[in-house]
MARNUTI-697289 format. One record per residue (C-alpha): z, y, x; residue in one letter. Coordinates in steps of 0.2 Angstrom, whole numbers, plus 5000, padded with zeros to 4 digits. Each point is the difference from the previous one (the first is absolute). Example, Ala and Ser with C-alpha at 12.3 -4.5 7.8 and 13.67 -1.06 7.14 Angstrom:
<rs>
503949785062a/499750175006s/
</rs>
This chain:
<rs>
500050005000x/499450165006x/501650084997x/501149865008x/499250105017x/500550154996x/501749974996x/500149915018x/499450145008x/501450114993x/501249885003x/499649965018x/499650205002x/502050024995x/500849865009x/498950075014x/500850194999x/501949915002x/499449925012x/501349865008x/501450115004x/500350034982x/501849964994x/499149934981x/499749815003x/498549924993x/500549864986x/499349914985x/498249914998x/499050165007x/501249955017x/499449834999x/498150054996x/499950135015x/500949935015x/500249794997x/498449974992x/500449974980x/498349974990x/500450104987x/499750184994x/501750125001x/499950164991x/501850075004x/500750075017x/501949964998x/501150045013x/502149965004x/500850165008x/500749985019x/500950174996x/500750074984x/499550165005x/498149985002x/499150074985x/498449924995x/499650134989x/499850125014x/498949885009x/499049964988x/499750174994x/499750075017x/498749855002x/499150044983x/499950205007x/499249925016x/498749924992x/499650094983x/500949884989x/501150044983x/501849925002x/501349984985x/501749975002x/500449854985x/501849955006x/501350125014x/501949904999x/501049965014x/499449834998x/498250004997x/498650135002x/498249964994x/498750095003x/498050014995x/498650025009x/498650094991x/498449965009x/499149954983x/500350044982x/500149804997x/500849955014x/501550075007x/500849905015x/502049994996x/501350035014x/501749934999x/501550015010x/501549914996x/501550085010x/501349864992x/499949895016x/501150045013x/500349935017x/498249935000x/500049865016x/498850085014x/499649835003x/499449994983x/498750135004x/498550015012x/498450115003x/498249914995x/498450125003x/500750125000x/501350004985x/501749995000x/500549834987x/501149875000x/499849855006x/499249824993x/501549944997x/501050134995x/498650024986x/500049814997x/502050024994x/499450154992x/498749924989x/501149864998x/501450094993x/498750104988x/499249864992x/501749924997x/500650154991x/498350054990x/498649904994x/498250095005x/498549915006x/499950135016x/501649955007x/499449814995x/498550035010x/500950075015x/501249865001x/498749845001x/499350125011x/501250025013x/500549814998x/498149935003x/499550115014x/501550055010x/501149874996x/500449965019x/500150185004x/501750004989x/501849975003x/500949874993x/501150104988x/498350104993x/499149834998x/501649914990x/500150174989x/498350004995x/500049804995x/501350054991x/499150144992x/498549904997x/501249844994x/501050104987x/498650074991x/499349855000x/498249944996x/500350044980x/500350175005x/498150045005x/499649994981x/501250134998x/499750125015x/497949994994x/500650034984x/501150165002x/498750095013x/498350024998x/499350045018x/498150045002x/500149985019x/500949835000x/498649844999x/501449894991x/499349835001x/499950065018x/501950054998x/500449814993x/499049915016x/501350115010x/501349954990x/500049835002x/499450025018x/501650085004x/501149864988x/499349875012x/500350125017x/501850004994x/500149844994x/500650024984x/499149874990x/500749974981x/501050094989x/501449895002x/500250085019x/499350174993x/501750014990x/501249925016x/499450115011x/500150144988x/501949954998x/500549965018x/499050185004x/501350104989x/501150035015x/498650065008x/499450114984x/501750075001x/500050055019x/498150094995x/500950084984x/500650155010x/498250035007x/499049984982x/501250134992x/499750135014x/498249974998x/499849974983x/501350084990x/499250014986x/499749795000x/501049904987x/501349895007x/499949805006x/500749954984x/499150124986x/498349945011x/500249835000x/500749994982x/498650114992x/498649895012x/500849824990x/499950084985x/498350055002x/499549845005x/500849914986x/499050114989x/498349985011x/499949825004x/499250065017x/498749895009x/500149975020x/498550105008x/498449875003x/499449985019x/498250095003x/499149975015x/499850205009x/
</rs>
């Protein structure tokens, strides 16, 4: 899509003006997409804060003067500033900064062309937490992702927490998750090929094991707790999540994803 480029070029045009001494760490899909390779399309830039101090809508306004771009400021709170990048009418890029995180590891972040980000597996936890805590076919996608192509690149602890991401959701759960978001940019019979291409990477192989795993990962879940509510304040808990998602199923009499050849 024609405006896929353009929305690259202003994304990689403002990553390119903070440049990698920034104190805003690159997160989220559009992380994954620019600097480790993720095959999918990222619209949003969103950022964790290395500062509380740092104001992203000053950047990003003194960027949009820079270049002839329109900025609007949608959300300025100690916790969260978002911004929009007006280069089209249609298509604003977004900006977020989250300044909730505090004490973020320096070992967690690194530099990739150019752009100050976190690290694979400091993403891998991050992802793995998200999915655990929401159900969206982007943080889905982003999870096989990291599991079939850069499994060995990961720690053990980011490897067990995205098995038990993938395992407590469970197969049943794709239904859902294709269900609640409709995604244009998401080939989803691709999406169920990676699915079960990361089950067999992790080695969960029935449902029976989907749900010990699930159980014997809840220490685990709990230890990542902490993490998902800085990220994601907004998410429901453990136990509202998984209640609604059994009750949904009940109700669905969802159907485990058949294998397509790519």
């Amino acid at each position: 899509m024609a405006w896929h480029e353009a929305h690259r070029s202003v994304q990689d045009q403002f990553l390119s003006y903070l440049g990698e001494h920034s104190d805003l760490v690159l997160k989220g899909g559009t992380a994954l997409m620019k600097c480790y390779g993720l095959d999918r399309f990222s619209e949003d830039l969103d950022f964790d804060a290395l500062r509380p101090k740092v104001s992203t809508v000053r950047l990003v306004e003194r960027f949009c003067q820079a270049r002839g771009y329109e900025s609007s400021v949608r959300k300025d709170t100690a916790t969260v500033q978002r911004v929009m990048i007006r280069y089209d009418e249609n298509r604003p890029l977004k900006i977020e900064t989250s300044y909730r995180t505090r004490n973020i590891d320096p070992e967690d972040v690194t530099v990739v062309g150019g752009v100050r980000v976190y690290c694979l597996d400091a993403l891998a936890r991050l992802k793995a937490v998200a999915y655990l805590g929401r159900d969206t076919i982007r943080d889905l996608y982003d999870v096989t992702f990291l599991v079939n192509e850069h499994f060995d690149e990961l720690s053990q602890a980011s490897r067990s927490l995205l098995r038990v991401a993938l395992a407590n959701k469970g197969l049943d759960q794709f239904d859902v998750v294709l269900a609640e978001n409709n995604d244009d940019l998401i080939d989803t019979d691709q999406l169920a090929t990676h699915l079960l291409e990361a089950y067999e990477c992790l080695g969960i192989e029935s449902m029976e094991e989907e749900r010990d795993l699930a159980n014997n990962g809840l220490s685990q879940w709990g230890r990542a707790r902490s993490l998902r509510q800085a990220s994601f304040p907004d998410a429901p808990s453990s136990e509202s999540a998984m209640g609604e998602r059994t009750a949904r199923s009940a109700a669905g009499g969802m159907k485990k994803p058949g294998h397509r050849q790519r």
